[in-house]
C-alpha positions as CSV (number, residue, x, y, z in Angstrom):
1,X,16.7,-20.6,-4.0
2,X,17.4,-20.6,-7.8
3,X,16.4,-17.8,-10.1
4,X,13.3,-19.7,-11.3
5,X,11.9,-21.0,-8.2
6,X,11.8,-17.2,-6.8
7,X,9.7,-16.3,-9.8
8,X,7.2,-19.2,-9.2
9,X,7.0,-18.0,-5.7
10,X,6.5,-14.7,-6.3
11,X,3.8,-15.6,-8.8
12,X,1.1,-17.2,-7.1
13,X,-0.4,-18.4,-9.8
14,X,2.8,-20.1,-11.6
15,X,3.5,-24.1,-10.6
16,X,6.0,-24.8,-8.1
17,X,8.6,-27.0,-9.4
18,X,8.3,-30.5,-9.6
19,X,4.6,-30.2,-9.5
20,X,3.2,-32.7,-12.9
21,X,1.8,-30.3,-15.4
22,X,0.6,-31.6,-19.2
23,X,2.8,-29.8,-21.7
24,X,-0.5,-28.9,-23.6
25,X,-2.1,-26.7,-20.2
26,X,-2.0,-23.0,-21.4
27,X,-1.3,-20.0,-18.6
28,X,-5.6,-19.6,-18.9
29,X,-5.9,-23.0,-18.6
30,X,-4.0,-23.4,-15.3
31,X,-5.8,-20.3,-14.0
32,X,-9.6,-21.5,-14.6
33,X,-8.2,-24.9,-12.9
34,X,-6.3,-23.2,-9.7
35,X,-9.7,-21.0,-9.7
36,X,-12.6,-23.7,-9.7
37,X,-14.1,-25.3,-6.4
38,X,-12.7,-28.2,-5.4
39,X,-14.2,-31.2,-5.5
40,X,-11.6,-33.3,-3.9
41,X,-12.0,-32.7,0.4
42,X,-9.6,-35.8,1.0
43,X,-6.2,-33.4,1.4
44,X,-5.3,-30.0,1.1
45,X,-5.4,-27.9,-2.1
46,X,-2.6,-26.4,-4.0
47,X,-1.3,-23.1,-2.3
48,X,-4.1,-23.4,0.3
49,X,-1.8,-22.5,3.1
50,X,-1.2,-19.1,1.5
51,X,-4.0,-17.7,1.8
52,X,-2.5,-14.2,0.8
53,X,-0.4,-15.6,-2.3
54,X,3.1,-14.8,-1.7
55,X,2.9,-12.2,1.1
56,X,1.3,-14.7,3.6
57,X,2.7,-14.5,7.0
58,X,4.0,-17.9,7.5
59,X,5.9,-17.3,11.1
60,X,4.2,-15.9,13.5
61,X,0.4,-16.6,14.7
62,X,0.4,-14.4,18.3
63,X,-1.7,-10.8,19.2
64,X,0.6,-9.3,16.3
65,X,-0.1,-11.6,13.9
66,X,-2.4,-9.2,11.9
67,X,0.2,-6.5,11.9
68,X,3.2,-7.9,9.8
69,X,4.3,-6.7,6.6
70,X,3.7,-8.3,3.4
71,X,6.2,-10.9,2.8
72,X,6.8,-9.9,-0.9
73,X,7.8,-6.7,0.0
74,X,11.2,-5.1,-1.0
75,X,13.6,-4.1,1.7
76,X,13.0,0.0,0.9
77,X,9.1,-0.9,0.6
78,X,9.7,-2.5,4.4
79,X,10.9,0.8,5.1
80,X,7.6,2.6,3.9
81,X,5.3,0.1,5.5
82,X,6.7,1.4,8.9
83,X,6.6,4.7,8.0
84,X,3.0,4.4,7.2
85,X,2.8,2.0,10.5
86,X,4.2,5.1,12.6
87,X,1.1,7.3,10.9
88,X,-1.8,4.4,11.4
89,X,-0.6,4.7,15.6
90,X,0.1,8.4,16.0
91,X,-2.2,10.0,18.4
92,X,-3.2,13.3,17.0
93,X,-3.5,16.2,18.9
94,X,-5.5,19.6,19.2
95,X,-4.4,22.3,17.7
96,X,-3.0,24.6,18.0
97,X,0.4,22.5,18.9
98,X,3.7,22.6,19.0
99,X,4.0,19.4,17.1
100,X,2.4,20.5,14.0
101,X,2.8,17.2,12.2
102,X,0.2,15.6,14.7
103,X,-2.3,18.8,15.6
104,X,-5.9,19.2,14.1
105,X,-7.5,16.4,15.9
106,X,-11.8,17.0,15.9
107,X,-13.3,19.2,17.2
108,X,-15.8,16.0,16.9
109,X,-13.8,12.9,16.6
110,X,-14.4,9.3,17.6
111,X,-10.8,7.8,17.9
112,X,-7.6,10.1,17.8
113,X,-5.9,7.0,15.9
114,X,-6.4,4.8,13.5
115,X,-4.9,1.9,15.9
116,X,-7.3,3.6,18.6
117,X,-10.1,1.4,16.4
118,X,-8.2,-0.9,14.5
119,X,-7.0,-2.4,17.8
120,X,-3.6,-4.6,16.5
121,X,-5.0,-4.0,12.9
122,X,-7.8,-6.8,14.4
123,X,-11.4,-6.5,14.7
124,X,-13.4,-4.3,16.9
125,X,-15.9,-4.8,19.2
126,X,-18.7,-3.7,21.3
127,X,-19.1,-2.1,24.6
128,X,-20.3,-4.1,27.6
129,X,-24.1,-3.7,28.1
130,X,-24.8,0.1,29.6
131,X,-21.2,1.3,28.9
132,X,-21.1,4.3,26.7
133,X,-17.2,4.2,26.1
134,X,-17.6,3.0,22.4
135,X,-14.2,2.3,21.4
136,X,-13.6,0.2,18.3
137,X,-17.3,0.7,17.5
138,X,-18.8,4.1,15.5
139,X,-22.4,4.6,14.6
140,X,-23.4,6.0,10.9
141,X,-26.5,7.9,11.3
142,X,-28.9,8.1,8.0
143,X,-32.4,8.3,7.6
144,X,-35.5,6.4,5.4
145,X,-33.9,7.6,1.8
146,X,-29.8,7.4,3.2
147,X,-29.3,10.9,3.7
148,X,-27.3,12.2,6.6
149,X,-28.6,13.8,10.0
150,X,-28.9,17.6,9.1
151,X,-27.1,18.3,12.5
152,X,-25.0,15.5,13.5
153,X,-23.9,14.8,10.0
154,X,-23.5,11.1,8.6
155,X,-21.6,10.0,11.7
156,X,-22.4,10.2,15.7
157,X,-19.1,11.8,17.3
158,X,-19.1,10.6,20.9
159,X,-15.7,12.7,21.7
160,X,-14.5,16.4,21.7
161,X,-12.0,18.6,21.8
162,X,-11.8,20.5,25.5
163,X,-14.1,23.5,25.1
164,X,-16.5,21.6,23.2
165,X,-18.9,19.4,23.7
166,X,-19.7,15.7,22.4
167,X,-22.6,14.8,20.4
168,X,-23.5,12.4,22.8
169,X,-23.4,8.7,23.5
170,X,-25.1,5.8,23.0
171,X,-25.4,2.8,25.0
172,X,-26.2,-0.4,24.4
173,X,-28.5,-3.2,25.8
174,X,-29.2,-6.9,24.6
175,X,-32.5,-8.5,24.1
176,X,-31.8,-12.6,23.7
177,X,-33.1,-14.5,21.1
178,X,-33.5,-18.2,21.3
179,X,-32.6,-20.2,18.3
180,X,-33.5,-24.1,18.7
181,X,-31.7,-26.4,16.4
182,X,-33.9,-29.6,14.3
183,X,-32.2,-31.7,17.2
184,X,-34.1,-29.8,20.3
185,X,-30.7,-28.1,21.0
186,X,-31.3,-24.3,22.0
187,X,-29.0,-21.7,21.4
188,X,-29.5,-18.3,22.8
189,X,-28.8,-15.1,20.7
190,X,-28.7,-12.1,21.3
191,X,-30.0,-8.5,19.7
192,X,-28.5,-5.2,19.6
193,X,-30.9,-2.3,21.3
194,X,-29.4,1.0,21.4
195,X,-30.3,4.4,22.6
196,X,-28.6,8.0,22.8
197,X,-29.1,10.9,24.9
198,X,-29.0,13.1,21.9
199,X,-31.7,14.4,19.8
200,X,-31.9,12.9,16.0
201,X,-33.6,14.6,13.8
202,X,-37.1,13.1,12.7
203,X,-36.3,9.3,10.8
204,X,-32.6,9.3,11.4
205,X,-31.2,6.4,12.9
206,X,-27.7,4.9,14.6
207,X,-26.4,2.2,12.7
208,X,-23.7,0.5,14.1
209,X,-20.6,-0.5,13.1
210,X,-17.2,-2.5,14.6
211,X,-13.8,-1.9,12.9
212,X,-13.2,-4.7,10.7
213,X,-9.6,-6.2,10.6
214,X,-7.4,-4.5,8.5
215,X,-5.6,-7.5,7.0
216,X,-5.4,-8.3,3.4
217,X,-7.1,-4.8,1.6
218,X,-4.4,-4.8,-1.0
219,X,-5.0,-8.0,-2.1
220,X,-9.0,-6.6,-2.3
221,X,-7.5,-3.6,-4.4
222,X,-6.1,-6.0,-6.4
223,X,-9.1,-8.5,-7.4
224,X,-9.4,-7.5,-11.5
225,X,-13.3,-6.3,-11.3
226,X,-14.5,-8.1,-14.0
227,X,-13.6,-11.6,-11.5
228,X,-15.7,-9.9,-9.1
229,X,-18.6,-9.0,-11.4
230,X,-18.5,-12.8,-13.1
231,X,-20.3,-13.6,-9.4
232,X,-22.9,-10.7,-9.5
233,X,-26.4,-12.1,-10.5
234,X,-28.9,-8.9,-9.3
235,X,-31.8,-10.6,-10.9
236,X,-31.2,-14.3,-9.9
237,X,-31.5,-15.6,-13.1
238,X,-29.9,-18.5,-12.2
239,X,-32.9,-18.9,-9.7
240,X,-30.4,-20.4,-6.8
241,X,-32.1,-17.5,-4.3
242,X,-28.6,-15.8,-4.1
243,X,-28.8,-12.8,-6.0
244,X,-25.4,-10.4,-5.2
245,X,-25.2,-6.8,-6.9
246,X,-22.0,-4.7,-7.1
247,X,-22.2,-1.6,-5.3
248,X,-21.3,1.1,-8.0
249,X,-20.1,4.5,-6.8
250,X,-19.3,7.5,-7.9
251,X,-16.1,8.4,-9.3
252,X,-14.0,11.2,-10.5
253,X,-13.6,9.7,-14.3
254,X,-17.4,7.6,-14.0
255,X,-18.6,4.8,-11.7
256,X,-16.5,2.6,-9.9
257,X,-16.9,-0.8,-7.9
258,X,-17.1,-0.5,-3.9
259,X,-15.0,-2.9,-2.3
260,X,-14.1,-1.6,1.2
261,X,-16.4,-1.0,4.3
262,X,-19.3,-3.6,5.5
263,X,-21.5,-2.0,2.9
264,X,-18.3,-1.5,-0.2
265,X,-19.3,2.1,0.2
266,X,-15.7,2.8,-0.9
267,X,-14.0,1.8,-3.9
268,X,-9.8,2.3,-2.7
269,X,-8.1,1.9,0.6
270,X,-7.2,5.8,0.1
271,X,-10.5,6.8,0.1
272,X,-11.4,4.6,2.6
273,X,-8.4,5.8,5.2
274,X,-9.4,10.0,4.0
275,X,-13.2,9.0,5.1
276,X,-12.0,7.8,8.4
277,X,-9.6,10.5,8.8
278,X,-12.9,13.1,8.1
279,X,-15.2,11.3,10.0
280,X,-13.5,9.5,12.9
281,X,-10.9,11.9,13.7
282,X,-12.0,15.2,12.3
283,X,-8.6,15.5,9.7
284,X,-8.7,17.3,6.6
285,X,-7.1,15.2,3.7
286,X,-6.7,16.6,0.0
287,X,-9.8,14.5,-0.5
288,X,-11.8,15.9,2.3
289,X,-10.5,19.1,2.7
290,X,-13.2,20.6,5.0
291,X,-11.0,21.3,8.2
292,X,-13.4,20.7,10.5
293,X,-14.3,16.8,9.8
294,X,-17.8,15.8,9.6
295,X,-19.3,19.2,11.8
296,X,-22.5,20.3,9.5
297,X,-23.8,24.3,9.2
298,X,-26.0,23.8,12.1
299,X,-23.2,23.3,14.3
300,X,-21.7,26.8,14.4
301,X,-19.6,26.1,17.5
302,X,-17.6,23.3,16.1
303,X,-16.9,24.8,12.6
304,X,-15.4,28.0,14.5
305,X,-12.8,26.2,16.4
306,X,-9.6,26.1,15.7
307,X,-7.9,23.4,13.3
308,X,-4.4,22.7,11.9
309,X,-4.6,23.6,8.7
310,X,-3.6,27.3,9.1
311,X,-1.4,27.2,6.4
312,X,-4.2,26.6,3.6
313,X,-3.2,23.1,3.0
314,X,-4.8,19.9,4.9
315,X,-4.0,18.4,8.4
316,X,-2.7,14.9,7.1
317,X,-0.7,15.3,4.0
318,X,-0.6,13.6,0.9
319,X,2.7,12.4,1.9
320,X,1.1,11.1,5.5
321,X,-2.0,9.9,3.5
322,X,0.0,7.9,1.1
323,X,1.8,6.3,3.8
324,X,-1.1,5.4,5.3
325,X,-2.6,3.7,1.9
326,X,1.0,2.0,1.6
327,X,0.4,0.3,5.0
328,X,-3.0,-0.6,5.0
329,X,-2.1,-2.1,1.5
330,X,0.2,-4.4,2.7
331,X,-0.4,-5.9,5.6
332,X,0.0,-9.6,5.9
333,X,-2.8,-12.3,5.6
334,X,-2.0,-15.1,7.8
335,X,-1.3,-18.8,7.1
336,X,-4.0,-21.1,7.6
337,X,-3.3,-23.6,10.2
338,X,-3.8,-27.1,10.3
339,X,-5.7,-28.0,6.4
340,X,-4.7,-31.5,6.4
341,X,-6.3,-32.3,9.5
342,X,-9.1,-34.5,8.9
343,X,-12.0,-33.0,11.0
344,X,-11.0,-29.5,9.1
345,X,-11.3,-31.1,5.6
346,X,-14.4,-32.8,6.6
347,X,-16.0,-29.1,7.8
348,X,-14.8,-27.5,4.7
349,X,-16.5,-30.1,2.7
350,X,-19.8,-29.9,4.6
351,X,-19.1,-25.9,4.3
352,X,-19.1,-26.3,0.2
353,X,-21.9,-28.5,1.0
354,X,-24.5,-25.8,2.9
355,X,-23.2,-23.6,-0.3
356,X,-21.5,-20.9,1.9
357,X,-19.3,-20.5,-1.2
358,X,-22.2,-18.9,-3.2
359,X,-21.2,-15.5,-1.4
360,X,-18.0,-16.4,0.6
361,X,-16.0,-17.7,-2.6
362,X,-13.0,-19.4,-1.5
363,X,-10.4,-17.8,-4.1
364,X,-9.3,-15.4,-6.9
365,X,-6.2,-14.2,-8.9
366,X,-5.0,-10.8,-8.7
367,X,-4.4,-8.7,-11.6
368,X,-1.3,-8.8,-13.9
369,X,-1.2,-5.3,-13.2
370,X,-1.3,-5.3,-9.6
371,X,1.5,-3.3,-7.5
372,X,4.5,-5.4,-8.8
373,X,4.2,-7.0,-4.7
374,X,1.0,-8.0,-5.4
375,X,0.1,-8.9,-9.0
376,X,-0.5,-12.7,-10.4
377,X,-1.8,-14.0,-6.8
378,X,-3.8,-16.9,-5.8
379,X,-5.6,-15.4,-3.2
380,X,-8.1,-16.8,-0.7
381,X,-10.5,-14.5,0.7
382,X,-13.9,-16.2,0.7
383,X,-15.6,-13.5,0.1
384,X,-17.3,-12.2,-3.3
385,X,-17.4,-8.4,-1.7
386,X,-20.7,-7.8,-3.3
387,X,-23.9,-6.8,-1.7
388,X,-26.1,-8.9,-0.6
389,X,-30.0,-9.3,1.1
390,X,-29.1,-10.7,4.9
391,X,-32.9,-10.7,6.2
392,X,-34.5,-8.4,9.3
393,X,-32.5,-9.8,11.5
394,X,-29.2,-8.7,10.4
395,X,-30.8,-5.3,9.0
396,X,-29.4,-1.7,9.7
397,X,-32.4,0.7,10.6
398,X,-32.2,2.4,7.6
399,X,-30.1,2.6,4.5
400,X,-26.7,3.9,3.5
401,X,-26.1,5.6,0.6
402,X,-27.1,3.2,-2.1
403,X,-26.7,0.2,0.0
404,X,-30.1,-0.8,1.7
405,X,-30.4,-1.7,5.2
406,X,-30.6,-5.4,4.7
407,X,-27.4,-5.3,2.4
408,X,-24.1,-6.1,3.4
409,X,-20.7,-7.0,1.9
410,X,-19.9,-10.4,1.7
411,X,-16.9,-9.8,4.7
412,X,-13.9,-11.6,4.0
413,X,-13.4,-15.0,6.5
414,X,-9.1,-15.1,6.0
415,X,-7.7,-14.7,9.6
416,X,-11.2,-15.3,11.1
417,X,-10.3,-18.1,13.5
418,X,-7.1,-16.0,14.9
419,X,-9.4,-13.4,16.2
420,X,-9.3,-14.1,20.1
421,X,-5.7,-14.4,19.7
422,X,-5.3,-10.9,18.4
423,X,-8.1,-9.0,19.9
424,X,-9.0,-10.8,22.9
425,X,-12.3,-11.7,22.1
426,X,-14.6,-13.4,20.0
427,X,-18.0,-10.9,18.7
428,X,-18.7,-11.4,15.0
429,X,-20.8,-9.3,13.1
430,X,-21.1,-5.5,12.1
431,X,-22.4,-4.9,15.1
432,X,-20.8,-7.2,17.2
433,X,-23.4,-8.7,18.4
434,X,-22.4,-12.4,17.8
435,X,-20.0,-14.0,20.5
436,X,-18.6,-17.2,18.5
437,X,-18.5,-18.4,15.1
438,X,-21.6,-20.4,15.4
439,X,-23.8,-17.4,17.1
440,X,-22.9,-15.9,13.7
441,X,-23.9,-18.2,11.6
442,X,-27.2,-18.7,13.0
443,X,-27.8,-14.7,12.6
444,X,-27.4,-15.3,8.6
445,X,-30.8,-14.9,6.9
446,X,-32.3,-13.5,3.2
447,X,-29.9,-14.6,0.7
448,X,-28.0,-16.9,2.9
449,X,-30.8,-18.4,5.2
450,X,-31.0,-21.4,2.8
451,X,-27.0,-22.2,3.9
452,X,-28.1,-21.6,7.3
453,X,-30.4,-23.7,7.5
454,X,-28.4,-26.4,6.1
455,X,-25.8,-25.7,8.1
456,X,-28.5,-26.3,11.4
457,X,-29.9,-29.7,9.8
458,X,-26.6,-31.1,10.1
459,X,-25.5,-33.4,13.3
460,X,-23.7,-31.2,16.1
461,X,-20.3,-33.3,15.3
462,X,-20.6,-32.0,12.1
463,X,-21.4,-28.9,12.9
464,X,-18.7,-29.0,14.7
465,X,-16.7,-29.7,12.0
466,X,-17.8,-26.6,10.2
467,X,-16.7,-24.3,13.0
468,X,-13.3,-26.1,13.1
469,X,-12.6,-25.4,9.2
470,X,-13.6,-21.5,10.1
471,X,-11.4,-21.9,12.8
472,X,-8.1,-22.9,10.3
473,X,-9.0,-20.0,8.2
């Protein structure tokens, strides 16, 4: 490949060569084009295949599909992103230990990996109906005004070190819910019941929550904010009925944007993998550096045990941490699959259509300066990772933080239809609750039950078709 075509590949938002351009079309020109909805659903787009710019795995589409490196990594960044892999699968351990790199596990701890949730870097799921082994699944626990539990903390630890003893588990049941199409066709639903054998305190709640793939959050990281905020309309003043609001938090140097999490409740993947270190597996990071995870004053027993940290500095290392960050950085989206096919163009015109792109916007272009790997991207998340009003039906109990309980985070759909080939399994959702694509759909409601509605109007061979697009993505 010539010197010039390697820089048009590596910048997704460059032309390939060959492709007709008028002299006259400026860089921002080219951009606003590359960026604006299609109108045209009779063939592909440019670029649509890579859906992660220039890093999109193009090779391999089996369970590990989710796990491969960026493809615009250097040879020496290869090497970090398995270091940082060898990190995101070590099992920690209880200290003390004679492996002191991996000791300081809990004592409280949901997972003692990150792969132990992230399952193949996929998405998680729920237990079977009465099972209380909820692995790949957590619960937050908050009450009316988002506060924590003043003894459990703001997450439900259904694990322990030996010696101690679990905060309990929760268990899970499933009430169905018919939904019956304008056609007479009748779909059954069904929704989440929990229940725990531990003892809340008064207006706290369990609020569940699946690990979300992992695949892509670079690319997230590397979204310019202002791109994000040009879709934010709090007030609908546009009067569409979609009214998305950036979730600010708060920072060391002012606010900053949430991007991460099914409610943005963090605004970089290395505050996002230092909370999970605190919270799921009880590690001290520089950024947490409580030793004892997410153990609150009220339970004396867990904050006496012993932790890893006995030399005054945290359990996972900056070093560790950053490696870590590096990996979940970089991590491959996957092709799509199949976007000239005509019953996939059809669905993803009838999926503009229902206007699923108010919130799940197809595409955006990274910043300039982005980590040299992934700056100047066409991207293609469909998602606008803002906040947004789902209805009842999709509500937490109560709220999180500054997120309410009917709020989520536009999730990103890349990689969406490979999900039963990495993970087994097809349950959608935050909570899992969903078993296909379509069971999903139908559970959309506030902001987005205008699409969904549309979406049910429409024949069953076209929505079909709709399912078949998701299905490429």
């Amino acid at each position: 490949m010539n010197t010039r075509a390697s820089l048009l590949l590596l910048c997704g938002l460059a032309l390939l060569p060959g492709h007709p351009l008028a002299a006259a079309e400026t860089q921002a020109d080219r951009k606003a084009r590359l960026l604006a909805l299609t109108q045209d659903f009779t063939k592909p787009e440019p670029y649509e295949a890579l859906q992660g710019g220039s890093g999109t795995n193009r090779s391999r589409f089996d369970r590990n599909t989710f796990s491969l490196p960026s493809a615009a990594l250097s040879f020496e960044e290869r090497g970090d992103f398995f270091l940082g892999n060898g990190v995101f699968d070590r099992a920690w351990v209880v200290a003390p230990s004679s492996t002191l790199a991996s000791d300081g596990l809990g004592p409280l701890f949901n997972a003692r990996s990150c792969q132990g949730c992230h399952v193949k870097d996929g998405r998680g799921h729920p237990p079977a109906p009465g099972d209380g082994n909820m692995v790949s699944m957590l619960f937050s626990l908050s009450d009316a005004h988002g506060n924590p539990d003043p003894v459990y903390g703001h997450q439900f630890q259904d694990q322990a070190v030996p010696g101690m003893a679990a905060e309990g588990k929760v268990r899970v049941r499933y009430r169905p819910v018919p939904f019956t199409y304008p056609d007479g066709t009748t779909v059954m639903l069904r929704k989440p019941v929990y229940s725990t054998d531990a003892a809340l305190s008064d207006g706290v709640a369990l609020n569940p929550r699946i690990a979300p793939p992992m695949i892509g959050l670079g690319l997230f990281e590397a979204i310019p904010e202002a791109a994000i905020l040009a879709h934010a309309d709090p007030g609908d003043a546009d009067g569409d009925g979609i009214s998305g609001r950036a979730h600010w938090l708060a920072g060391a140097g002012g606010r900053v944007l949430g991007r991460f999490g099914w409610k943005a409740t963090e605004a970089t993947i290395r505050d996002q993998s230092a909370v999970a270190f605190h919270n799921d597996m009880g590690l001290s990071t520089s950024l947490f550096p409580a030793p004892h995870g997410d153990c609150t004053a009220a339970q004396t027993a867990c904050r006496g045990a012993i932790h890893g940290d006995e030399n005054g500095g945290p359990e996972v290392t900056d070093d560790l941490l950053e490696l870590v960050t590096f990996y979940a950085a970089n991590l491959a989206v996957p092709a799509r699959r199949d976007i000239g096919d005509k019953d996939v163009l059809a669905g993803k015109e009838l999926f503009y259509k229902a206007r699923c792109t108010a919130c799940h916007v197809p595409k955006f272009a990274t910043a300039a300066d982005a980590p040299r790997e992934r700056r100047n991207q066409l991207i293609w998340p469909y998602s606008d990772f803002l906040l947004h009003d789902m209805g009842p039906g999709l509500a937490d109990a109560t709220p999180t933080g500054g997120a309410e309980a009917a709020e989520w985070r536009t999730p990103p759909l890349w990689g969406i239809g490979l999900t039963e080939v990495v993970n087994g399994h097809s349950f959608f959702l935050h909570d899992g609750r969903a078993r296909s694509l379509e069971e999903a759909i139908l559970w959309h409601g506030g902001e987005a039950q205008a699409a969904r509605d549309t979406y049910a109007a429409f024949t069953a061979e076209e929505r079909a078709k709709i399912l078949r697009f998701l299905e490429s993505l």
